[in-house]
C-alpha positions in Angstrom: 21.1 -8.2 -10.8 21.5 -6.7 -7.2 18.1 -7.3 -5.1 17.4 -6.0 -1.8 14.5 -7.5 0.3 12.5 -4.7 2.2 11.5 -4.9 5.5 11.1 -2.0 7.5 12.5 -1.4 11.4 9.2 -0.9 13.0 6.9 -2.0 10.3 4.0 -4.4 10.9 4.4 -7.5 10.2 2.1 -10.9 9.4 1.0 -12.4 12.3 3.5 -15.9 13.1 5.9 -14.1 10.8 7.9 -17.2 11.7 6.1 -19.0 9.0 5.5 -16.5 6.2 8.4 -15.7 4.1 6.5 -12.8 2.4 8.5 -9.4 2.2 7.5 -5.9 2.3 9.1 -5.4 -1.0 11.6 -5.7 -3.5 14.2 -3.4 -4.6 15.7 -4.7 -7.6 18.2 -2.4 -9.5 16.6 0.8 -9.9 12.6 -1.0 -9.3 11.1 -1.1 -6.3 8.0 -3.7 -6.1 5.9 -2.9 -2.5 4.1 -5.9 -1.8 -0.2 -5.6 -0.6 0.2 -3.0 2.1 -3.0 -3.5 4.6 -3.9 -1.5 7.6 -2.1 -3.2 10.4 -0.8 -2.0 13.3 2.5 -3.1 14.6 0.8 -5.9 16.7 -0.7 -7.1 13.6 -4.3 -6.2 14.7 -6.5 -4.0 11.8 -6.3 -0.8 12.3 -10.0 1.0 11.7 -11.7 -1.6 11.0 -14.1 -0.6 8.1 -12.9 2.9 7.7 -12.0 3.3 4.3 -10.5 6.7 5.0 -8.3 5.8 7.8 -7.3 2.6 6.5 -6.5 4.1 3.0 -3.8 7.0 4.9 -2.2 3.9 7.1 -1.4 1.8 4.0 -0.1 4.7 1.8 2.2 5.4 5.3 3.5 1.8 4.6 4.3 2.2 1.3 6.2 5.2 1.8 7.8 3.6 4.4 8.6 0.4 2.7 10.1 2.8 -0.5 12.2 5.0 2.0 13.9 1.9 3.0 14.6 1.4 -0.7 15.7 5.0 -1.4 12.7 6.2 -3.3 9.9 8.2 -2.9 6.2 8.4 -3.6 6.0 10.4 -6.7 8.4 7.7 -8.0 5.4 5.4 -8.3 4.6 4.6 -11.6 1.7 1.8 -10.8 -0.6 1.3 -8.0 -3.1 -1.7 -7.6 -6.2 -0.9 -5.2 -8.2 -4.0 -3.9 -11.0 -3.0 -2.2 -13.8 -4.7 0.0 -17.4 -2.9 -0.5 -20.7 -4.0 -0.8 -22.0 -0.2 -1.3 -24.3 0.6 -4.0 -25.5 4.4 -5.6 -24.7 6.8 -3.7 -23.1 4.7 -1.0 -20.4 3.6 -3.2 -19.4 6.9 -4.2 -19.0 8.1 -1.2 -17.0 5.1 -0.8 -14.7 5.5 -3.8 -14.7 9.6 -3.0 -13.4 9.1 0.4 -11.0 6.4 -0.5 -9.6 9.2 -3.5 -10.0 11.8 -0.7 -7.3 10.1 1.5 -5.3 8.9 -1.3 -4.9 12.9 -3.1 -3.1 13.5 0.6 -0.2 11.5 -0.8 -0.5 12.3 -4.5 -1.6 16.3 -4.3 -0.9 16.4 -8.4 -0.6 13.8 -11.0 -0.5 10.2 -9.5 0.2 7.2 -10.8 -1.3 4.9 -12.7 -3.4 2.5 -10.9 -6.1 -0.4 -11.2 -8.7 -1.2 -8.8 -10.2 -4.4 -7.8 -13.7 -5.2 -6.1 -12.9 -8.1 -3.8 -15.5 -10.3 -1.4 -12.4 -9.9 1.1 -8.7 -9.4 2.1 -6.6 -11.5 4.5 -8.0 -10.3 7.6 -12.1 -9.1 8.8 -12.2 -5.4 9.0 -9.7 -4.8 6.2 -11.3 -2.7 3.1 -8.5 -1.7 1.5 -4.8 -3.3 0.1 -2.3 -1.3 -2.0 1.1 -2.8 -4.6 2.9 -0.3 -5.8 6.1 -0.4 -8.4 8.1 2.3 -8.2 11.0 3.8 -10.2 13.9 5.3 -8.7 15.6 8.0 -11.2 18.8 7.3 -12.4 20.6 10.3 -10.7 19.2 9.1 -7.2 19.2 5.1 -8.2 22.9 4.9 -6.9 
């Protein structure tokens, strides 16, 4: 089966990339499989630390970014997984999980994917609150 590695001209990338040989994503005949897109800037530094909103539209820019490379799109994501960092409770945490959908209806304005979300103590770096994998399908008639 043909497989292309992703990795995006301009994309951030893991600090002492020299050592990590973790991609971006996978395309792999008509699949595409983003890896955990966090809020990074290209420096590798955490981009609004804490800010669930912000973070939330910078990691959806890196998946579209990471599926351009591949030739597909948002809308052909069939499977998102959210992992989040809060310790919010009541109404705390739904303002948390409102904003979070808030930012994430900007990129899916109708029906989205399907998606799972996961409570975490933490992600790889301190100020990070959110991390997104997506798989996406590319349609046959663009899939070329």
């Amino acid at each position: 089966m043909d497989r292309q590695r992703l990795m995006p001209a301009g994309h951030w990338n893991w600090r002492g990339q020299q050592w990590s040989t973790i991609s971006q994503g996978w395309r792999v005949g008509n699949l595409v499989f983003v890896g955990g897109q966090v809020a990074l800037d290209l420096d590798g530094r955490v981009v609004a630390p804490g800010d669930i909103g912000a973070q939330t539209r910078v990691v959806y820019r890196a998946i579209e970014q990471v599926l351009r490379e591949a030739g597909a799109e948002l809308r052909d994501i069939v499977k998102i997984t959210s992992f989040l960092v809060t310790d919010a409770e009541g109404d705390a945490y739904d303002e948390f999980w409102r904003t979070m959908a808030s930012a994430r209806r900007e990129f899916f304005p109708a029906e989205g994917p399907c998606g799972t979300g996961v409570i975490v103590p933490a992600l790889l770096y301190p100020g990070l609150v959110i991390e997104v994998e997506a798989i996406a399908v590319i349609p046959d008639e663009r899939a070329a």
